[in-house]
N, C-alpha and C positions, 0 to 999 in steps of 0.2 A: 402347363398346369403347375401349381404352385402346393408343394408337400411340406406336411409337417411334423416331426418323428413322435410317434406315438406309444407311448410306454406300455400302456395296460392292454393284457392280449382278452381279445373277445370268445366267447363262450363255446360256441357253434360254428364259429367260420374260423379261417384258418387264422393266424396269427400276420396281422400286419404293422409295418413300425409307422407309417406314412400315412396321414391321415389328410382329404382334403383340405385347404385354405378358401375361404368365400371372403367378397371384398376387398381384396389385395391385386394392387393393379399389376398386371402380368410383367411389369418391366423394372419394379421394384419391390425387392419380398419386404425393405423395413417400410415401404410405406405404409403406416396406421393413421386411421384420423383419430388427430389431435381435439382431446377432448377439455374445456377446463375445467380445471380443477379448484376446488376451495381458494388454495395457498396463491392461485391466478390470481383470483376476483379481487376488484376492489373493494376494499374495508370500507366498513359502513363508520359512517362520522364520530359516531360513541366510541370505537373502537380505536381510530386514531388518538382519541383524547388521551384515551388507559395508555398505548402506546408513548405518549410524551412524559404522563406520569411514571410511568415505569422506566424510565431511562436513567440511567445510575447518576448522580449530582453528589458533586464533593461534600461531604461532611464539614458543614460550618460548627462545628461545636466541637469541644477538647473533646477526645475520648478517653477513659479511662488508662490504655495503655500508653497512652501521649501524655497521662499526668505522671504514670511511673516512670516512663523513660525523662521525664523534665524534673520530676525528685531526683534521679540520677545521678545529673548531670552536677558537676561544679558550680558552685554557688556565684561565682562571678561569669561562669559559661551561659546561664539559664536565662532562653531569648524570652523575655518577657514580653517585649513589646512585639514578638514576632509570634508570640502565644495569644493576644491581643486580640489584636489585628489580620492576621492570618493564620487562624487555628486549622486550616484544611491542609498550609505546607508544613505544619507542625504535624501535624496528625500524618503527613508524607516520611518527612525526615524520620520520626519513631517506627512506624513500619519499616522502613528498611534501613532501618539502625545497624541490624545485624549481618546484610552483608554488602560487603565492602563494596564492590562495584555497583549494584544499583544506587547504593547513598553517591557514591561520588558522581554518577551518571545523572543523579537528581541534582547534587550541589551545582552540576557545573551547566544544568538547564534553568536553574535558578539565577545563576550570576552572568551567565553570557546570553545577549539578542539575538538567537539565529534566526528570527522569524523577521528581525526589524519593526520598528516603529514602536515597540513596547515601551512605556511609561519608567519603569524600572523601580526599583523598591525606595521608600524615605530612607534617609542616611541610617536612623538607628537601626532599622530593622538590615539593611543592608551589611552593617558592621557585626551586628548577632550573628549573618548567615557568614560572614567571614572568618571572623571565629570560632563559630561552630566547625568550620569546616578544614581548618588552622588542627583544631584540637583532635577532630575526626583522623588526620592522614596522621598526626602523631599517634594517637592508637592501634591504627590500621595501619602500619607502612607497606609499600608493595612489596614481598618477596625478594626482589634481587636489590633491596636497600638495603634489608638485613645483614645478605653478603657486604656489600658494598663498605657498612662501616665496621665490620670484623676484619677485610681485609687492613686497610687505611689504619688500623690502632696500634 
């Protein structure tokens, strides 16, 4: 027989911890039948739809802190044609402006194929991201640059 410890003591008979189990086959206490549940079932076809609309899609339009961060910038730095053209990696690049390892972990998924067969950017805009990103490490230097040309002077 299969027991199961029973917290609340009863009134009139004496106090037991163990209370029967019914339905539980004698050779395994976790087996329970598996019942399904909502989160199982398959979604009904309207459902799917909201599902696809609701899926996050890149911002194709400048966003307001992608026009301040591009007032910012230097007037010969400011990728115009990569604000264009591709306002969603602009809208990328301004997000993580501020720190240093996500922009350079962007710049350098932007400038190198590890996927293969990608088309790769038009020359200007290609030239904006190398400049941009030319100007970025001179803002940012890593840490041990610092050192490196305080010792050398």
């Amino acid at each position: 027989m299969r027991y199961l410890l029973h917290t609340q003591s009863l009134p009139d008979r004496r106090m037991s911890i163990y209370q029967k189990l019914k339905g539980v086959s004698a050779d395994n206490l976790h087996d329970f039948p598996r019942r399904r549940t909502p989160s199982r079932e398959a979604a009904p076809e309207s459902e799917i739809e909201w599902r696809v609309r609701r899926k996050a899609k890149p911002c194709e339009e400048i966003l307001p802190t992608t026009a301040t961060w591009y007032a910012g910038l230097p007037l010969k730095l400011q990728p115009k044609v990569l604000l264009e053209r591709f306002p969603r990696i602009a809208n990328g690049l301004a997000a993580a402006w501020h720190d240093r390892m996500t922009t350079l972990h962007y710049f350098d998924d932007l400038l190198s194929d590890r996927r293969g067969g990608r088309k790769g950017f038009p020359p200007d805009v290609l030239e904006e991201l190398q400049l941009l990103k030319t100007f970025y490490e001179g803002l940012n230097p890593e840490p041990g640059d610092v050192w490196r040309r305080v010792a050398t002077k």
